[in-house]
N, C-alpha and C positions, 0 to 999 in steps of 0.2 A: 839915647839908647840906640843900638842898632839892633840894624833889622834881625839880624841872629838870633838877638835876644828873642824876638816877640816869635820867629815861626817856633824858635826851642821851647816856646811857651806854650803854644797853638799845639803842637805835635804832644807837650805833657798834658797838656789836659784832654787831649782827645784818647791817648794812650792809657791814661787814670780812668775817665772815663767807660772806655772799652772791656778793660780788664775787669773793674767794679761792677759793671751791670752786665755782659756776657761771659766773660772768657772764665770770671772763678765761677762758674755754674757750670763748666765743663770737667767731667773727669770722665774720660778716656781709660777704660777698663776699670774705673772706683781707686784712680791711682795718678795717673798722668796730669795735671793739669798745663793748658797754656800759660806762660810768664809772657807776656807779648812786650811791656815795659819795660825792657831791658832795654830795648833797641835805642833808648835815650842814650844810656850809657855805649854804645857801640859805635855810635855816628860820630863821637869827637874826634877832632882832627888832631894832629901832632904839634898846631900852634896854641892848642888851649890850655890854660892856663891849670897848673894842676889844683889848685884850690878851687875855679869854677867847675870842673869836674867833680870834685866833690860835695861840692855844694846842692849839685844839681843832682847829685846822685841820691845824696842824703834827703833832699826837698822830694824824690817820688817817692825813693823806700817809704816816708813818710806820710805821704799823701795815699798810697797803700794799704800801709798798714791802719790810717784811719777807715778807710773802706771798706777794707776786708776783717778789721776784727782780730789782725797777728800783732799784737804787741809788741815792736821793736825788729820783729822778724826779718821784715820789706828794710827797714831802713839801714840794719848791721848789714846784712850781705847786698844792698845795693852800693852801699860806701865800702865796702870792701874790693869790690870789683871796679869801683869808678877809683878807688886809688891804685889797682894794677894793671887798668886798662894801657895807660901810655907803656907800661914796660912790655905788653901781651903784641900789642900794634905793631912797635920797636922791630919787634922779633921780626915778623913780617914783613918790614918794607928795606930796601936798599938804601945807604948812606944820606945819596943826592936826594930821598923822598923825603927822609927823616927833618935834612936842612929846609925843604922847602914845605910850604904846606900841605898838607897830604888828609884827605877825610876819607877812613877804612870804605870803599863799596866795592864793587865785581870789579868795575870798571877801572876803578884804580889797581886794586892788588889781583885780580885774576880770580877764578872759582875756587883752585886747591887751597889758596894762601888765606881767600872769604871765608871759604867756609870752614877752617883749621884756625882760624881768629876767631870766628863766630862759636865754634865749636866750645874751643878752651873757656871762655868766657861764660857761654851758657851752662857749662857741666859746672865749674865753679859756683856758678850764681844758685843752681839748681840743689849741690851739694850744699852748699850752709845755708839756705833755706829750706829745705827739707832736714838738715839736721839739729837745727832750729825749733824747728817747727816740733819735731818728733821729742825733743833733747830727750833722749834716750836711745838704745840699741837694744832694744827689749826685744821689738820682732823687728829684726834685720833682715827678713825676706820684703814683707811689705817697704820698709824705706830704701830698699835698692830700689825695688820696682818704681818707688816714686821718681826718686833720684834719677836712673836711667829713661821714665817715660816722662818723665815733664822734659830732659834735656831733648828729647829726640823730637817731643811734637814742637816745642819751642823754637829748635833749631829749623825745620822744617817752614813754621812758619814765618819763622825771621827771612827765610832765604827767598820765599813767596815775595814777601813784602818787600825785600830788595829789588829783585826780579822786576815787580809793578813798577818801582822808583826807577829802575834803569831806563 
């Protein structure tokens, strides 16, 4: 096994972890929550395979949704987003990045490209989990609010976290 494997490993449990025992005890205005575990899904590179993507995507939805109590919630729109992440990335990198290996951070793609990758990806994940979560539009005031304040502290904190990593 390489060593990928074990930090991807290191980094899900601390991120399960995190999310389980602080982050879903936060609501920001009784609305917003932190998603901070996406970020598994954000860091694969353009050489990874797209079924370990998925895999791995599917293994936190899950690991999630056993913590938090959401039924299937965590793991449909984390495998959702980990099977569009290579087409999202795509978008964002030039030819010669795409042929060589490439792992989405500042440093590689710039700020506007980071965080318009980060962006697409979090409002995504944000929207079918909130709508999920809701399955309804009964009060569509409260599930925008969700939808737009989890994506923005989310997004906020992912950029933190990279920021640290740079």
């Amino acid at each position: 096994m390489s060593i990928d494997f074990f930090k991807r490993l290191a980094l899900l449990s601390l991120l399960v972890l995190l999310q389980a025992l602080v982050l879903n005890h936060i609501h920001v205005f009784s609305c917003a929550t932190p998603l901070l575990y996406i970020l598994i899904v954000l860091q694969f590179s353009t050489a990874q395979p797209r079924w370990s993507i998925l895999l791995w995507s599917f293994t936190t939805g899950l690991l999630m949704d056993i913590f938090s109590n959401t039924p299937g919630v965590a793991a449909a729109s984390m495998t959702f987003i980990g099977f569009i992440q290579p087409s999202v990335l795509r978008m964002f990198l030039s030819k010669e990045k795409i042929e060589e290996e490439c792992s989405p951070s500042l440093k590689e793609l710039g700020w506007l490209k980071f965080v318009s990758y980060t962006f697409i990806l979090t409002f995504i994940y944000s929207l079918l989990f909130c709508t999920l979560e809701a399955f309804s539009f009964f009060n569509i005031t409260i599930w925008a609010e969700s939808v737009g304040g989890s994506t923005v502290i989310t997004l906020l904190m992912l950029i933190a976290v990279e920021k640290i990593r740079e």
